[in-house]
PyMOL Python script that loads the backbone (N, CA, C, O; Angstrom):
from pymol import cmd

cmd.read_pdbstr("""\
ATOM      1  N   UNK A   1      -5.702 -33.933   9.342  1.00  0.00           N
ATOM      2  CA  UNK A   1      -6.686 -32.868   9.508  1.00  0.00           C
ATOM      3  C   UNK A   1      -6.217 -31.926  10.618  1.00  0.00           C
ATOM      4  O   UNK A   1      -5.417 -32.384  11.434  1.00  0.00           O
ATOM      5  N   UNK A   2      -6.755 -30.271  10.773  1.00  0.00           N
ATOM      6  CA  UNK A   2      -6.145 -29.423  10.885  1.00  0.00           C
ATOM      7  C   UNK A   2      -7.038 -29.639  12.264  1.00  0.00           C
ATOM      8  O   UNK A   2      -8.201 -30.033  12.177  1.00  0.00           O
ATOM      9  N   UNK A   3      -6.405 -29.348  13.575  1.00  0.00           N
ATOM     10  CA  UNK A   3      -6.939 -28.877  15.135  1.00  0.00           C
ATOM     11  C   UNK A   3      -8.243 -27.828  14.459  1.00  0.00           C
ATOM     12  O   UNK A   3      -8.128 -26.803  13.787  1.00  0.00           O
ATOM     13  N   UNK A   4      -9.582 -28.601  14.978  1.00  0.00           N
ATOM     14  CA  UNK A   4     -10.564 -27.451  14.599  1.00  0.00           C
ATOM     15  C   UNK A   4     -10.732 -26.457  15.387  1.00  0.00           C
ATOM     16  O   UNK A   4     -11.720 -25.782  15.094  1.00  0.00           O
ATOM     17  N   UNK A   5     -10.055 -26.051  16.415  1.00  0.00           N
ATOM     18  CA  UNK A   5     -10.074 -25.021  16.990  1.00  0.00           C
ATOM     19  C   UNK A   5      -8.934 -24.225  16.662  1.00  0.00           C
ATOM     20  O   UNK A   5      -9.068 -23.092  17.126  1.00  0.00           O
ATOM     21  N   UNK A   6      -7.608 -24.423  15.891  1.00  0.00           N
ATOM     22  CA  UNK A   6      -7.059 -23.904  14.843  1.00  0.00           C
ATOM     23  C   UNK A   6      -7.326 -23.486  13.977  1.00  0.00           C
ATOM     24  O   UNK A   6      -6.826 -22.396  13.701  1.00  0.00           O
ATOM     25  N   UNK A   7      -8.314 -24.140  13.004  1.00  0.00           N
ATOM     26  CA  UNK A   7      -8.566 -24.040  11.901  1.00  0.00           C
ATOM     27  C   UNK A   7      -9.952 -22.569  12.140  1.00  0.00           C
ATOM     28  O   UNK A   7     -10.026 -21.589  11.398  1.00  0.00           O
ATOM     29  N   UNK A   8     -10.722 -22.797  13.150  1.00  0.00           N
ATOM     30  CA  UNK A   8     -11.618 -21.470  13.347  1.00  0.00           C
ATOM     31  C   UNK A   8     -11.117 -20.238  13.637  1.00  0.00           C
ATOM     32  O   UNK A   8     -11.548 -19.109  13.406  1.00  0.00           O
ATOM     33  N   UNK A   9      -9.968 -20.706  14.273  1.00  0.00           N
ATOM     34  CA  UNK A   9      -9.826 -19.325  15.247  1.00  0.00           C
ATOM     35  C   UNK A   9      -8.476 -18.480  13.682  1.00  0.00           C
ATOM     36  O   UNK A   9      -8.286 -17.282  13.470  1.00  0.00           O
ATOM     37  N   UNK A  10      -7.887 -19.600  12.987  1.00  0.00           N
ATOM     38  CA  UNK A  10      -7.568 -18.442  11.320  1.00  0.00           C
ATOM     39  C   UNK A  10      -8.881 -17.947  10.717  1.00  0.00           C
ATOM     40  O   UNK A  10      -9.100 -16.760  10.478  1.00  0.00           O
ATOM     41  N   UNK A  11      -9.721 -18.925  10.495  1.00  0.00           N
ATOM     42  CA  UNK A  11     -10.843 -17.940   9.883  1.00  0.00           C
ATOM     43  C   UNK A  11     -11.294 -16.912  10.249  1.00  0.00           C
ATOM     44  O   UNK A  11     -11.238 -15.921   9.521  1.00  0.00           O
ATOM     45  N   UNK A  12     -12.007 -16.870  11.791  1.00  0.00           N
ATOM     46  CA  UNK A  12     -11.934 -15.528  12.322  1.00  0.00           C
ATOM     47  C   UNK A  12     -10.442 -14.542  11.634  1.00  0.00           C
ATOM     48  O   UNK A  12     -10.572 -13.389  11.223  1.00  0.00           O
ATOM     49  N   UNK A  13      -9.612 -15.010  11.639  1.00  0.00           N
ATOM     50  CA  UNK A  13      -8.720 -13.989  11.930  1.00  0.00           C
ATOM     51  C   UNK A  13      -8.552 -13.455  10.356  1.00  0.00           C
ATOM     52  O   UNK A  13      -8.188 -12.308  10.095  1.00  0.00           O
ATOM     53  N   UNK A  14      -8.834 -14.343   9.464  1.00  0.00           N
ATOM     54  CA  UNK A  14      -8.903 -14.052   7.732  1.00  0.00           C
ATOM     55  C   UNK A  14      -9.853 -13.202   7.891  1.00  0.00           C
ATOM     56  O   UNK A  14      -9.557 -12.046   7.585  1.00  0.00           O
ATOM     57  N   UNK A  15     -11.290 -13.455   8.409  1.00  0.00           N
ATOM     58  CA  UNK A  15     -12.154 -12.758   8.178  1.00  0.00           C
ATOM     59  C   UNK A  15     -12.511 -11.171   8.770  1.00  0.00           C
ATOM     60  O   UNK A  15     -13.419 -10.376   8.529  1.00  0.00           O
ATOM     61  N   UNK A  16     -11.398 -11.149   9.604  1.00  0.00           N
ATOM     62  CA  UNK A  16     -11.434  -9.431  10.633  1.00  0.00           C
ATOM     63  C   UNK A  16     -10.494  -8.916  10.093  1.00  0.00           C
ATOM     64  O   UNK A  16     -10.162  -7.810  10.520  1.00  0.00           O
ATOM     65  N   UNK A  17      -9.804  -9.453   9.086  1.00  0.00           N
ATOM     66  CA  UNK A  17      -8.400  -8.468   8.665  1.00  0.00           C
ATOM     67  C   UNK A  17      -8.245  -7.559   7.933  1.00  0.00           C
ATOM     68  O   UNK A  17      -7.997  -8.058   6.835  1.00  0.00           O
ATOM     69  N   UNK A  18      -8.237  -6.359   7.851  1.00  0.00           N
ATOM     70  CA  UNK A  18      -8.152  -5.738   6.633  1.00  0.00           C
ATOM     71  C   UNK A  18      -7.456  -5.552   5.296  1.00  0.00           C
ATOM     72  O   UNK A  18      -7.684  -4.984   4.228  1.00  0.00           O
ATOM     73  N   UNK A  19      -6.420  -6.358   5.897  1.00  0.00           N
ATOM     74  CA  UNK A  19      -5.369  -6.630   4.800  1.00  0.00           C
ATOM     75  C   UNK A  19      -4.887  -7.718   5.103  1.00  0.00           C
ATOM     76  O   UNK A  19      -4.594  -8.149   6.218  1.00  0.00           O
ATOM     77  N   UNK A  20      -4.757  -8.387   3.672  1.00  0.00           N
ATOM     78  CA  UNK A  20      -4.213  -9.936   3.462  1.00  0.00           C
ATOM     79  C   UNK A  20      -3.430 -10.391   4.924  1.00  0.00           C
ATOM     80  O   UNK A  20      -2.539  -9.675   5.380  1.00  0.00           O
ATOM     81  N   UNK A  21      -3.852 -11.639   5.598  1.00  0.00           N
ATOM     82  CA  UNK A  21      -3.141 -11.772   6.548  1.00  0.00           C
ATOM     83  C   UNK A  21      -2.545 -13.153   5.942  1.00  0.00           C
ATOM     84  O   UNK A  21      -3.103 -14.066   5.333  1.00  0.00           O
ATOM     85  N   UNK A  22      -0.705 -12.884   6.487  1.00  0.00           N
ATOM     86  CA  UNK A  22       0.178 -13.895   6.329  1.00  0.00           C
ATOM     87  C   UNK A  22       0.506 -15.244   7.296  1.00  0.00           C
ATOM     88  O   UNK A  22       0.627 -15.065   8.508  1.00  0.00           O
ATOM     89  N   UNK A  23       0.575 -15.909   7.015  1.00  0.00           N
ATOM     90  CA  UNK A  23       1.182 -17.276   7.637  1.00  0.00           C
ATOM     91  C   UNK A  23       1.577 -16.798   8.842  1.00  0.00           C
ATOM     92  O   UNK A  23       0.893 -16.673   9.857  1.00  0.00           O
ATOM     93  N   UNK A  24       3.034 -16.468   8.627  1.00  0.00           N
ATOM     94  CA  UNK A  24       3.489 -15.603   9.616  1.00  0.00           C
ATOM     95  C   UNK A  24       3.099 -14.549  10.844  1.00  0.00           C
ATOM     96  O   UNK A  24       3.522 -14.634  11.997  1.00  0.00           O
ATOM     97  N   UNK A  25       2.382 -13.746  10.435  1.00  0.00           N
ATOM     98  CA  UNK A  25       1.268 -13.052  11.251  1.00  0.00           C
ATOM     99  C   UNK A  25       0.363 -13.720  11.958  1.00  0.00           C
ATOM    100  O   UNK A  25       0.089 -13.425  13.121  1.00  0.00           O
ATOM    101  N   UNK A  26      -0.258 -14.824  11.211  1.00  0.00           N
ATOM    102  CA  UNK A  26      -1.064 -15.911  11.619  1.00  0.00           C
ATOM    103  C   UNK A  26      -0.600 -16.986  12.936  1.00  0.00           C
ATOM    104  O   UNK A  26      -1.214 -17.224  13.976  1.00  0.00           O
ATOM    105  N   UNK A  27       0.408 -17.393  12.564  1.00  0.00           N
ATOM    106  CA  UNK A  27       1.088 -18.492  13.455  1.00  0.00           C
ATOM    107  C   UNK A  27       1.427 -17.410  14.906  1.00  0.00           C
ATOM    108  O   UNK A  27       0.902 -17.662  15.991  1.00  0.00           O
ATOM    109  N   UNK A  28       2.446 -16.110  14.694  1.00  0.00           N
ATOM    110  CA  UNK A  28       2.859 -15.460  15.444  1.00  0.00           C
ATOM    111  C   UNK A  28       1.830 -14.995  16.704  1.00  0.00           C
ATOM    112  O   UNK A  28       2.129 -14.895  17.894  1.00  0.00           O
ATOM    113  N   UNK A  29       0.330 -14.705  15.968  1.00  0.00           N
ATOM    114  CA  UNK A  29      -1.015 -13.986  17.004  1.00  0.00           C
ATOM    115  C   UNK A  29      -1.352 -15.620  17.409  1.00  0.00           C
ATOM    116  O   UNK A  29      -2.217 -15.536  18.281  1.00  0.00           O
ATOM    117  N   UNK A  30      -1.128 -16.705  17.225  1.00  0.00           N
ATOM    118  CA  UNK A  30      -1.472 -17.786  17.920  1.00  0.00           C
ATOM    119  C   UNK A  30      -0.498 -19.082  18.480  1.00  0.00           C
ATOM    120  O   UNK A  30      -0.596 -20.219  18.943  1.00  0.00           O
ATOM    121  N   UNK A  31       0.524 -18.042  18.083  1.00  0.00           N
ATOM    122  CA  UNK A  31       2.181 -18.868  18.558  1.00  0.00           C
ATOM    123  C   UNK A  31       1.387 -20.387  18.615  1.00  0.00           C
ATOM    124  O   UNK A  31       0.899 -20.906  19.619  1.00  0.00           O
ATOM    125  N   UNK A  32       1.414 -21.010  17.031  1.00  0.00           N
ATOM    126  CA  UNK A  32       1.041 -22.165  16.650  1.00  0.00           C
ATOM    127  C   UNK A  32       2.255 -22.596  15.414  1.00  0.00           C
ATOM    128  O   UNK A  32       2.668 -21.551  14.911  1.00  0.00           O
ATOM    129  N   UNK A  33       2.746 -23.496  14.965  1.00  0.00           N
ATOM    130  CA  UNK A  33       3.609 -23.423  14.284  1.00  0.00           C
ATOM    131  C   UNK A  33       2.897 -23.300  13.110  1.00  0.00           C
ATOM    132  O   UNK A  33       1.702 -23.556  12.962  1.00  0.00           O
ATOM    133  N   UNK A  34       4.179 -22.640  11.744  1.00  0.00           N
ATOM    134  CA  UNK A  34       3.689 -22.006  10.964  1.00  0.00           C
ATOM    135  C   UNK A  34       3.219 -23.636   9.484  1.00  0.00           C
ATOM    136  O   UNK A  34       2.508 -23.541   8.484  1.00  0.00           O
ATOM    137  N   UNK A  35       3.799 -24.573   9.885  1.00  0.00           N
ATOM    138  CA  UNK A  35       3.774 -25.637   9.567  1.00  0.00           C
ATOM    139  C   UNK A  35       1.980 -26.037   9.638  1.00  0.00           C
ATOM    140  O   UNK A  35       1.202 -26.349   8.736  1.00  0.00           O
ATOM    141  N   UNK A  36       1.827 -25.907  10.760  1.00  0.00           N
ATOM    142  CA  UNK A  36       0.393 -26.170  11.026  1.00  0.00           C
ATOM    143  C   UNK A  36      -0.807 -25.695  10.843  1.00  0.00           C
ATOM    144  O   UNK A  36      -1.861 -26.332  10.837  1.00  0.00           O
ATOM    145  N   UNK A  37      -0.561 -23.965  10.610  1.00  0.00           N
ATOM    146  CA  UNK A  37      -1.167 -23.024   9.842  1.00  0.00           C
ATOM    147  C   UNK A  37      -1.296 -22.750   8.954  1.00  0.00           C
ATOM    148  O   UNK A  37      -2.110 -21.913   8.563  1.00  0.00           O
ATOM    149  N   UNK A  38      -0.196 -23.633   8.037  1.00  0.00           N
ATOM    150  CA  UNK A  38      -0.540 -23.625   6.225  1.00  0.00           C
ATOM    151  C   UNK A  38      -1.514 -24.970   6.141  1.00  0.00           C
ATOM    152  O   UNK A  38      -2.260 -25.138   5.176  1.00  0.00           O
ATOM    153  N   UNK A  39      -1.468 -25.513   6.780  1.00  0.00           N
ATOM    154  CA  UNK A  39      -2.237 -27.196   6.832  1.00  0.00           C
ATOM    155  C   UNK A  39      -3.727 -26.492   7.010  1.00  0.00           C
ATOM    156  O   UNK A  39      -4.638 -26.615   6.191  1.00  0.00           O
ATOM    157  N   UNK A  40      -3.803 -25.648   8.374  1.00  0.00           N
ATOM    158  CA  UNK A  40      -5.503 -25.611   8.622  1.00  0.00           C
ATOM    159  C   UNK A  40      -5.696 -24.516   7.209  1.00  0.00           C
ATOM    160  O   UNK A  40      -6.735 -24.482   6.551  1.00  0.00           O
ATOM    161  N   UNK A  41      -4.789 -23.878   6.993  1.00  0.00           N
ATOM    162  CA  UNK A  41      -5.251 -22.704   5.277  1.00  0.00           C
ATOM    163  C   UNK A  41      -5.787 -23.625   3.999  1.00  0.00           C
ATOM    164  O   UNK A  41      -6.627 -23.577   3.100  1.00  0.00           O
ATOM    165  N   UNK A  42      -4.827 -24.424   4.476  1.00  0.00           N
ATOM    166  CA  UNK A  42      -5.067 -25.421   3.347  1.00  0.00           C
ATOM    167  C   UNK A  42      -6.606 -25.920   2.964  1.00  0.00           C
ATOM    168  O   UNK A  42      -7.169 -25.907   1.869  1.00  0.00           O
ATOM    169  N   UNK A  43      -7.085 -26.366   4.275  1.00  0.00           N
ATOM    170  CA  UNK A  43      -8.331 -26.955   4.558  1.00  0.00           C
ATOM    171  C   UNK A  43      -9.242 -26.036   4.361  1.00  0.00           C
ATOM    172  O   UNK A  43     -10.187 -26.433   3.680  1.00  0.00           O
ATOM    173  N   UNK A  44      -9.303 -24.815   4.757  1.00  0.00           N
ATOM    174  CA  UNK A  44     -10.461 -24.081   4.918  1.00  0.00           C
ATOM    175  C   UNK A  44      -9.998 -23.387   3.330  1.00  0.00           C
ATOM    176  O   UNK A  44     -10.907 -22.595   3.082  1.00  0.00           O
ATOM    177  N   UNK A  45      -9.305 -23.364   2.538  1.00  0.00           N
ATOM    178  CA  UNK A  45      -9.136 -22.987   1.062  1.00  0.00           C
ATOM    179  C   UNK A  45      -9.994 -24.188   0.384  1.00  0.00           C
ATOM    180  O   UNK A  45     -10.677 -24.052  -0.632  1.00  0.00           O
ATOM    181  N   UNK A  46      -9.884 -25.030   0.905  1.00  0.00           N
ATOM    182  CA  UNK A  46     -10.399 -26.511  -0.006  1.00  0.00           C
ATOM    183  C   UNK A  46     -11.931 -26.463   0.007  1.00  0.00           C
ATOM    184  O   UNK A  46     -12.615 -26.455  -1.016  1.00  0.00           O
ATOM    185  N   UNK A  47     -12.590 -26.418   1.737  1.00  0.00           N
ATOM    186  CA  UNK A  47     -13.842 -25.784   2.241  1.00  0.00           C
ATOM    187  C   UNK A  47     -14.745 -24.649   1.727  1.00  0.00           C
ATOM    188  O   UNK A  47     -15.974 -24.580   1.709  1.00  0.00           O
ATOM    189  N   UNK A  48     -14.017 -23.971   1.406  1.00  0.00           N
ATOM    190  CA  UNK A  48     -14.477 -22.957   0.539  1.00  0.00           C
ATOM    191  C   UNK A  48     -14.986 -22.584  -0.600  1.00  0.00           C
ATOM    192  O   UNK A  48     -15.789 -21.684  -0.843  1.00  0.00           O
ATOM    193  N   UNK A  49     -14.291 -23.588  -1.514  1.00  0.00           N
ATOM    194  CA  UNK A  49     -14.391 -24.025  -2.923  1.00  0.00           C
ATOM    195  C   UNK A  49     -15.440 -24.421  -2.702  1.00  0.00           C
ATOM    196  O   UNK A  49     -16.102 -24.275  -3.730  1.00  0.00           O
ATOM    197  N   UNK A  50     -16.096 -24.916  -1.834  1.00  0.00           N
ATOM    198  CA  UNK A  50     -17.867 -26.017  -2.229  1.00  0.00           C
ATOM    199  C   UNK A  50     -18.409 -24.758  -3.491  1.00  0.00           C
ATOM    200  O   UNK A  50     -18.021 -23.597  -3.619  1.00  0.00           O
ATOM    201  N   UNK A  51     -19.129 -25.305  -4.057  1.00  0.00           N
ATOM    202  CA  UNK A  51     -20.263 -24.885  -4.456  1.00  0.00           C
ATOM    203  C   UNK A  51     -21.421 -23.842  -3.983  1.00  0.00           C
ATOM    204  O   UNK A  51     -22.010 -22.883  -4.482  1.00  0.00           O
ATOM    205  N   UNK A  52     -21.425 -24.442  -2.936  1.00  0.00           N
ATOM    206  CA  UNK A  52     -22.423 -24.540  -1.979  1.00  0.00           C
ATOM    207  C   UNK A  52     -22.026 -23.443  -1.006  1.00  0.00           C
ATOM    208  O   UNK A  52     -22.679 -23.273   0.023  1.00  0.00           O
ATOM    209  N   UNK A  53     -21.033 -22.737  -1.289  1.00  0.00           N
ATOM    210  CA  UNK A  53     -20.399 -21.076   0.069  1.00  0.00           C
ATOM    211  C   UNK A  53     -20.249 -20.313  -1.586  1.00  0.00           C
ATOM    212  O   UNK A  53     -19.812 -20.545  -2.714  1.00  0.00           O
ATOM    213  N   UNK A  54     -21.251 -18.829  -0.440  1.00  0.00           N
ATOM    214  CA  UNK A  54     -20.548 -17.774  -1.288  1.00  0.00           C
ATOM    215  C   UNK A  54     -19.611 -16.856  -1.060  1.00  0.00           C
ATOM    216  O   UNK A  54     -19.515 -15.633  -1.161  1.00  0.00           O
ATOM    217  N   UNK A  55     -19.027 -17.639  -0.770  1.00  0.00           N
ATOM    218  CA  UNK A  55     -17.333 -16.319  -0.339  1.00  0.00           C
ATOM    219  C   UNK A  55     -16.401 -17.504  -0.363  1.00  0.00           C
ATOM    220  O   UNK A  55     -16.716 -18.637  -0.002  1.00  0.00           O
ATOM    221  N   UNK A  56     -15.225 -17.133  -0.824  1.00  0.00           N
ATOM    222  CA  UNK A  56     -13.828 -18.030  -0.781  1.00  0.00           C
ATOM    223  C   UNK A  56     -13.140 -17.203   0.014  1.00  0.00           C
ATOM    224  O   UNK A  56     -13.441 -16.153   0.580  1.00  0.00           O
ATOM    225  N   UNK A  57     -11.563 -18.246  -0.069  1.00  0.00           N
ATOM    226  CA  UNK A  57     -10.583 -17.552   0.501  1.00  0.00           C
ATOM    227  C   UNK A  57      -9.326 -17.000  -0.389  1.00  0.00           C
ATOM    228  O   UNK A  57      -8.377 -17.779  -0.475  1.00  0.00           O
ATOM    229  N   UNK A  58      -9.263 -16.285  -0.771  1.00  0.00           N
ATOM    230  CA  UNK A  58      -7.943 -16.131  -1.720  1.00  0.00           C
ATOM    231  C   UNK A  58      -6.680 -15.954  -0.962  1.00  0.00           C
ATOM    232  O   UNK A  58      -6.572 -15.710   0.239  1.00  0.00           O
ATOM    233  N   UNK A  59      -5.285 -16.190  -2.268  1.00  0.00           N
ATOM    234  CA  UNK A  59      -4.283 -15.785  -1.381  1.00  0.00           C
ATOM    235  C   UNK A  59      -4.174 -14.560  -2.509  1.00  0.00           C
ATOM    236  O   UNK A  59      -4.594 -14.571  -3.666  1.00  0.00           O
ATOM    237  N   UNK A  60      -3.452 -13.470  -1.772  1.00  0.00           N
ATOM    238  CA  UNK A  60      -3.612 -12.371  -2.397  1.00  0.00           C
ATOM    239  C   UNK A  60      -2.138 -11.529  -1.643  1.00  0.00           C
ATOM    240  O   UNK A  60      -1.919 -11.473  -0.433  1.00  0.00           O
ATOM    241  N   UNK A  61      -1.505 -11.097  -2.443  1.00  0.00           N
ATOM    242  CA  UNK A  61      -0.534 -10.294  -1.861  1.00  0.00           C
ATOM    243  C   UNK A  61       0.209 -10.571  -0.730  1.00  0.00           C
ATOM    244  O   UNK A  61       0.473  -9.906   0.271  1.00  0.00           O
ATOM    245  N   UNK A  62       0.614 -12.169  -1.246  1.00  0.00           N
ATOM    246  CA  UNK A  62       1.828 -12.831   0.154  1.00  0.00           C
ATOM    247  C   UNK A  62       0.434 -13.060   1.309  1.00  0.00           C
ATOM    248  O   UNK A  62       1.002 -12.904   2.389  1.00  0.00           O
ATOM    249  N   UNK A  63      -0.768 -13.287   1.565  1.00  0.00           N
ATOM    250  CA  UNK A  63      -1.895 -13.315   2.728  1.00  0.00           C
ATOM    251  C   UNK A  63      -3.008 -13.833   2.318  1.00  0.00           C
ATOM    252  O   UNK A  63      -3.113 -13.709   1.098  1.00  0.00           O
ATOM    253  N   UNK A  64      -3.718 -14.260   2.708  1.00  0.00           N
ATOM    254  CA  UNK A  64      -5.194 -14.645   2.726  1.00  0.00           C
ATOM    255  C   UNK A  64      -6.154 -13.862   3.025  1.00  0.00           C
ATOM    256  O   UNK A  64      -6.053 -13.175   4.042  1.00  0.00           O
ATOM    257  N   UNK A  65      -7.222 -13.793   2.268  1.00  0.00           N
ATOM    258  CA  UNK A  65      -8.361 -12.574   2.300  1.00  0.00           C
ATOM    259  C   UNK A  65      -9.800 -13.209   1.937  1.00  0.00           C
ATOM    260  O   UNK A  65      -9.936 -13.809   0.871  1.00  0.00           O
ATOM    261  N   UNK A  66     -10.389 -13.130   2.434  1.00  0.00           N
ATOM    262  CA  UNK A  66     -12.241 -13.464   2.032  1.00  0.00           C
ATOM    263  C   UNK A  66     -12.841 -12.892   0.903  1.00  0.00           C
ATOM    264  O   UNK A  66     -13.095 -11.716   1.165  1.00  0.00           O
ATOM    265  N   UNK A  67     -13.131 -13.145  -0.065  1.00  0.00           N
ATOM    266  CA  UNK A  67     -13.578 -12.365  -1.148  1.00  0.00           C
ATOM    267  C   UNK A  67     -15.195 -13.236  -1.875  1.00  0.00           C
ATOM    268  O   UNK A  67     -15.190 -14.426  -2.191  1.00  0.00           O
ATOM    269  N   UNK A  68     -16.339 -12.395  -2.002  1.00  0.00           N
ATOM    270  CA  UNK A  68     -17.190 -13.216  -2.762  1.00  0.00           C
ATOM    271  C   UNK A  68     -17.078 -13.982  -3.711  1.00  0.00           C
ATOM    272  O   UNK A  68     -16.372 -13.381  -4.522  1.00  0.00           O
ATOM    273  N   UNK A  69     -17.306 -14.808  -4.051  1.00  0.00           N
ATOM    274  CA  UNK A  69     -17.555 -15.479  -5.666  1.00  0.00           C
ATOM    275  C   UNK A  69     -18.009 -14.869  -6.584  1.00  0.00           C
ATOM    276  O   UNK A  69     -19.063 -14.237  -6.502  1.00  0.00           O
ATOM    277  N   UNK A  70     -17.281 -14.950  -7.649  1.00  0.00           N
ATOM    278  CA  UNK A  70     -17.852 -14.564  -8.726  1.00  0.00           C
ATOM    279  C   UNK A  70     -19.042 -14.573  -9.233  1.00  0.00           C
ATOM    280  O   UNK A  70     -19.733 -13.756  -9.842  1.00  0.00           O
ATOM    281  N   UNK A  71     -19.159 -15.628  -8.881  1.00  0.00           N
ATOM    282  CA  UNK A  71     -20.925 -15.643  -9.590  1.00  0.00           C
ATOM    283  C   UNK A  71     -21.881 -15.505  -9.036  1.00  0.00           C
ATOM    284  O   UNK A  71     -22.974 -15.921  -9.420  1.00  0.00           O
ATOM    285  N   UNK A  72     -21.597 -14.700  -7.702  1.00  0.00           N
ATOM    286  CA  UNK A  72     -22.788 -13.694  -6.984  1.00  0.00           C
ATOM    287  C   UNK A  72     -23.000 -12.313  -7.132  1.00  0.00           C
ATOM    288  O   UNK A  72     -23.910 -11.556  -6.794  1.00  0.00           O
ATOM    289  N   UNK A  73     -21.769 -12.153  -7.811  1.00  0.00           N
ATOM    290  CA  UNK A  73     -21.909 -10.716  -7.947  1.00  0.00           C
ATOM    291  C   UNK A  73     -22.857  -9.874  -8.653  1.00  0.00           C
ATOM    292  O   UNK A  73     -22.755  -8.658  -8.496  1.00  0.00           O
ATOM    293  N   UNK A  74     -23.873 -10.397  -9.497  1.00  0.00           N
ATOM    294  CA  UNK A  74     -24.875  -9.885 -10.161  1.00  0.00           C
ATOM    295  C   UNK A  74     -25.937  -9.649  -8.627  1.00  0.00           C
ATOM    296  O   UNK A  74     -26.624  -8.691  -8.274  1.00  0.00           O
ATOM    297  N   UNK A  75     -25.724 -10.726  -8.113  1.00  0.00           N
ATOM    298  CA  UNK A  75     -26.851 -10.926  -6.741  1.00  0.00           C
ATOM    299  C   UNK A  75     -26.239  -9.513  -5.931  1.00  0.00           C
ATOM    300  O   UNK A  75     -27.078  -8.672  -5.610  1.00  0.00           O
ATOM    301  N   UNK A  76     -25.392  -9.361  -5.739  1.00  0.00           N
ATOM    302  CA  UNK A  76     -24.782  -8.458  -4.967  1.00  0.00           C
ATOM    303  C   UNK A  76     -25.141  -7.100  -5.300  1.00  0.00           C
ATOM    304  O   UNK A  76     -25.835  -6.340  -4.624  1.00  0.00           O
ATOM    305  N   UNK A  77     -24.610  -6.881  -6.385  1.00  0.00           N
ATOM    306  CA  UNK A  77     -25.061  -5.645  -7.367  1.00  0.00           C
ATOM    307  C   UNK A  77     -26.403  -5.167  -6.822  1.00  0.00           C
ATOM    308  O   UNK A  77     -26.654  -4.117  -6.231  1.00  0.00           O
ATOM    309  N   UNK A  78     -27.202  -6.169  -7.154  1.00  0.00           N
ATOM    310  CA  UNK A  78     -28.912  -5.445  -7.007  1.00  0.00           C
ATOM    311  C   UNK A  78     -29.374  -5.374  -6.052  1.00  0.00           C
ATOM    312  O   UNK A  78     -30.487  -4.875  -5.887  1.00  0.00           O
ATOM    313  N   UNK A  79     -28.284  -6.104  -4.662  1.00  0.00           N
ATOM    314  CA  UNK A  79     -28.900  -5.897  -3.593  1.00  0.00           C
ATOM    315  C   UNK A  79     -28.242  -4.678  -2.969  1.00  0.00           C
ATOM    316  O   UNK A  79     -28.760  -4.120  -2.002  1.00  0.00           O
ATOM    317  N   UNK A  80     -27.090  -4.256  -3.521  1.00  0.00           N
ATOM    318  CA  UNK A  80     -26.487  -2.955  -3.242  1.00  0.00           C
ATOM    319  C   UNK A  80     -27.177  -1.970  -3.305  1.00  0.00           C
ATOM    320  O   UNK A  80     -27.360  -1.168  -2.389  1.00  0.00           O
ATOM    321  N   UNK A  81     -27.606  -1.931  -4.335  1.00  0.00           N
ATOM    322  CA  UNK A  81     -28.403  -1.125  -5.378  1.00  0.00           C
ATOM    323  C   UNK A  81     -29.531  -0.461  -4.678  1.00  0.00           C
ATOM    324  O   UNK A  81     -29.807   0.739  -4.684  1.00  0.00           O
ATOM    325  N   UNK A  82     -30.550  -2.099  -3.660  1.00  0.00           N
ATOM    326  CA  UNK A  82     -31.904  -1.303  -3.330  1.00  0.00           C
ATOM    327  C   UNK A  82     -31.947  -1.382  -2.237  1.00  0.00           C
ATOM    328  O   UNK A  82     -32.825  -2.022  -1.659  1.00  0.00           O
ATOM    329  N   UNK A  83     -30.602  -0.481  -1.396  1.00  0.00           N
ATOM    330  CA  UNK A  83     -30.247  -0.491  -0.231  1.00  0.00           C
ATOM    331  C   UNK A  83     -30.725   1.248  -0.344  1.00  0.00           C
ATOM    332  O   UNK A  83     -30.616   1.983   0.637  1.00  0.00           O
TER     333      UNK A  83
END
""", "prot")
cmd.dss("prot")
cmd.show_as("cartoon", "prot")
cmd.util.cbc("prot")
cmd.orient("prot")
């Protein structure tokens, strides 16, 4: 299991990024090895999958990115909507 203060401080950093953030980028802003940063990705990719969260993590263009679930997006829609 991944250092949980590793494993938070990528999520923050997935989650402020504007563009796909890489391993590399990742390990480098926390000079953590990059070995250890695919391990905590790993975990919080697995975490994500519940059921039970509506947002995952994708890998997307060589990086990792936060993206809703699919099957909120009707929910999303209408709350866009009666904004």
């Amino acid at each position: 299991m991944a250092n949980p203060e590793l494993r938070s401080a990528i999520e923050a950093i997935i989650y402020v990024a504007d563009e796909p953030a890489t391993v590399d980028q990742i390990a480098r802003a926390l000079a953590a090895p990059k070995d250890e940063v695919r391990a905590a990705i790993d975990e919080l990719l697995a975490w994500y999958q519940s059921d039970e969260r509506g947002v995952e993590i994708r890998k997307v263009a060589g990086g990792y990115k936060f993206y809703t679930k699919p099957q909120h997006h009707d929910a999303l829609r209408r709350f866009i909507k009666s904004l």
